[in-house]
C-alpha positions as a Markdown table, in Angstrom:
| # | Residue | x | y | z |
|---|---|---|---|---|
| 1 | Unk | -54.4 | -46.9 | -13.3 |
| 2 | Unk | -53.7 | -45.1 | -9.8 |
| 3 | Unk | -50.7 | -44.4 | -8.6 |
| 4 | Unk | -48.7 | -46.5 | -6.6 |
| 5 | Unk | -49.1 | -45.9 | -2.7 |
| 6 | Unk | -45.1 | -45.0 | -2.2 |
| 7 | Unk | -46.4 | -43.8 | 1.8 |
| 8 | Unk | -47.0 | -47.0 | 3.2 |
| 9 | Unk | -50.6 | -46.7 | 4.0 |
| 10 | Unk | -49.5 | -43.2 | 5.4 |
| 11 | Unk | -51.1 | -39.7 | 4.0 |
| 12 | Unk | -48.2 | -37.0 | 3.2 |
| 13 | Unk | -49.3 | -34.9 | 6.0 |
| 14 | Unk | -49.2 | -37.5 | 8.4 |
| 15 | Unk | -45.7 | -39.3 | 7.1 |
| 16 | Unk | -44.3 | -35.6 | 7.3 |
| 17 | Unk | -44.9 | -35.5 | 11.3 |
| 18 | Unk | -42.7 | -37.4 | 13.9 |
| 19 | Unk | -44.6 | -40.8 | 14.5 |
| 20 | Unk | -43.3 | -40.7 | 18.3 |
| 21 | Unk | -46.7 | -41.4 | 19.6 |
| 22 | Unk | -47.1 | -44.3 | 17.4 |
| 23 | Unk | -43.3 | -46.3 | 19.1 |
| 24 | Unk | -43.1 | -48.8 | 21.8 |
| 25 | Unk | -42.0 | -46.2 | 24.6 |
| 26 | Unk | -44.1 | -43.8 | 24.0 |
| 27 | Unk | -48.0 | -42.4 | 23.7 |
| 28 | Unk | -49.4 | -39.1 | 22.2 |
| 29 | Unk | -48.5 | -37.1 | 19.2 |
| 30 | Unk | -45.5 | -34.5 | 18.4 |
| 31 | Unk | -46.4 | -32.1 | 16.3 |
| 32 | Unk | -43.0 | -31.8 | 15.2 |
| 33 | Unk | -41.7 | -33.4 | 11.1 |
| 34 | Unk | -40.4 | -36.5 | 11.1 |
| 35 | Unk | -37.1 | -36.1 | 10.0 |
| 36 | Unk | -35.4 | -39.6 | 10.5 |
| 37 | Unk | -36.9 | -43.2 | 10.3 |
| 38 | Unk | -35.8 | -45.2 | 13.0 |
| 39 | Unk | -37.0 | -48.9 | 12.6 |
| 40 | Unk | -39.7 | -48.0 | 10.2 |
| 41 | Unk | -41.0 | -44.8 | 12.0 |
| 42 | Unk | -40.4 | -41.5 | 10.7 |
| 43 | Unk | -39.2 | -39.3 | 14.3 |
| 44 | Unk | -38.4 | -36.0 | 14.8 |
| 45 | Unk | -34.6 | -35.5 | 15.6 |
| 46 | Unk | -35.1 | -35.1 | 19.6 |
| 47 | Unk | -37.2 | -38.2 | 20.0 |
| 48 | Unk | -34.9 | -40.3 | 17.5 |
| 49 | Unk | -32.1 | -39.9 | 19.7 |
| 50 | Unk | -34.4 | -40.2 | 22.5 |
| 51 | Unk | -35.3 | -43.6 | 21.2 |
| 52 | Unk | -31.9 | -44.5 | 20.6 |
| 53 | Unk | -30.6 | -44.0 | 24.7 |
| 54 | Unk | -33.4 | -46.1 | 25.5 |
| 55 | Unk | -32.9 | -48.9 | 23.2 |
| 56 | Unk | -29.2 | -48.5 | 24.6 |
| 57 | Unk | -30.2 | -48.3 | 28.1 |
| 58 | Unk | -32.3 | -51.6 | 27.4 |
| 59 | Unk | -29.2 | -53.1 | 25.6 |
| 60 | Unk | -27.1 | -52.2 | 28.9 |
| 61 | Unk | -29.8 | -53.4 | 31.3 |
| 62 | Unk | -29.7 | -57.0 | 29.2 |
| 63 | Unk | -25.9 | -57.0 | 29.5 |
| 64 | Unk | -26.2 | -56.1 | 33.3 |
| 65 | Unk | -28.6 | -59.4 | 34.2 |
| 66 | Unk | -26.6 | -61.4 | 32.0 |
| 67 | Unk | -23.6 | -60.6 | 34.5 |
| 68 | Unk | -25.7 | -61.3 | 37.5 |
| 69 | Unk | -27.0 | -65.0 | 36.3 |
| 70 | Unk | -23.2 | -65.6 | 35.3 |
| 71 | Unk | -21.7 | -64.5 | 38.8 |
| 72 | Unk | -24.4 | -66.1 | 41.2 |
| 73 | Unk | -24.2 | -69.4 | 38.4 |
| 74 | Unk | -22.6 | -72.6 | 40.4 |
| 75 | Unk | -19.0 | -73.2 | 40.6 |
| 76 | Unk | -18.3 | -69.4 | 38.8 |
| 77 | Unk | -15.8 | -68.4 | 42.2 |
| 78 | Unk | -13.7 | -71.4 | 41.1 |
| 79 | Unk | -11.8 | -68.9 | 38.7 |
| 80 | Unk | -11.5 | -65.9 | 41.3 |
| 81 | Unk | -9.3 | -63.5 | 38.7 |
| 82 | Unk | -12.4 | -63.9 | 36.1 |
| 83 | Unk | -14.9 | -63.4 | 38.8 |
| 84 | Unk | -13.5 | -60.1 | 39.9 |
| 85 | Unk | -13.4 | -59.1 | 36.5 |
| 86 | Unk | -16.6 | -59.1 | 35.6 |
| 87 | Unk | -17.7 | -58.2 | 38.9 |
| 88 | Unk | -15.9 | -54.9 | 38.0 |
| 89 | Unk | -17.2 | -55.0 | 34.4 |
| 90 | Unk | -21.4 | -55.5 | 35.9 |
| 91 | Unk | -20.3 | -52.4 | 38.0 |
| 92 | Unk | -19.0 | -50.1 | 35.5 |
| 93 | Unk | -21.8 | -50.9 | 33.5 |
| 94 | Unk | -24.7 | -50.0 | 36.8 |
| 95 | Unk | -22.7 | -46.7 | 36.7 |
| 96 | Unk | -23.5 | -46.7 | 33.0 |
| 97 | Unk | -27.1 | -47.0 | 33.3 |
| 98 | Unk | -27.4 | -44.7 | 36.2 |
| 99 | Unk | -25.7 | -41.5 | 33.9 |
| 100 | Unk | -28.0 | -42.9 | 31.0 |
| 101 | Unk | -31.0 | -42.9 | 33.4 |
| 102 | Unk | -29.9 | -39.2 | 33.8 |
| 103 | Unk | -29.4 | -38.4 | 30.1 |
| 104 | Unk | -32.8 | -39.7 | 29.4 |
| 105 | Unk | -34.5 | -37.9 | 31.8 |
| 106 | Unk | -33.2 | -34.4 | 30.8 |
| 107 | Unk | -33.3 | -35.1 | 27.1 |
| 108 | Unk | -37.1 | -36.1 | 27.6 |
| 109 | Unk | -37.6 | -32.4 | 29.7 |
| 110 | Unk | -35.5 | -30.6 | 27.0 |
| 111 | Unk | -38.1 | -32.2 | 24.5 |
| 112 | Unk | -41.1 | -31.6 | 26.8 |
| 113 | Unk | -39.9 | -27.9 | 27.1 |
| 114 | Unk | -39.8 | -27.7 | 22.8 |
């Protein structure tokens, strides 16, 4: 009787080498090891946190439109106090995505440099 296939469908080698190529944001291969799985794919450490800001960034982007329907919705001025709040909440948050845009973009040159 064979052995079990505990890879997945995946050869040793392949498993054993970050699967960034393979992920929703990104094309191409790292030659790097796939040190952590991140939602079923094995990454290397730089593009698993790389993957992580952007699923972040996505999260914050979500929140951001969520706060735009809400304050252009009918009859949302009616409670002024509230209004200004999350007017100032929607624009902490733009800040927010503007020093994660940053972030991302030097952590994917620090992993283009590697």
């Amino acid at each position: 009787m064979p052995p079990a296939d505990t890879n997945h469908g995946h050869t040793a080698d392949r498993q054993d080498r970050c699967e960034f190529g393979k992920t929703l944001f990104a094309s191409g291969d790292c030659p790097r090891p796939g040190d952590v799985q991140l939602d079923g794919s094995f990454l290397c450490v730089p593009h698993a946190k790389l993957m992580r800001l952007e699923v972040q960034q996505s999260t914050l982007l979500d929140k951001v439109f969520e706060m735009d329907k809400w304050l252009d919705g009918p009859g949302t001025r009616a409670n002024q106090s509230r209004w200004w709040r999350v007017l100032r909440q929607r624009d902490e948050a733009v800040e927010r995505l503007r020093f994660n845009r940053t972030l991302l973009e030097a952590h994917e040159e620090a992993i283009q440099q590697r």
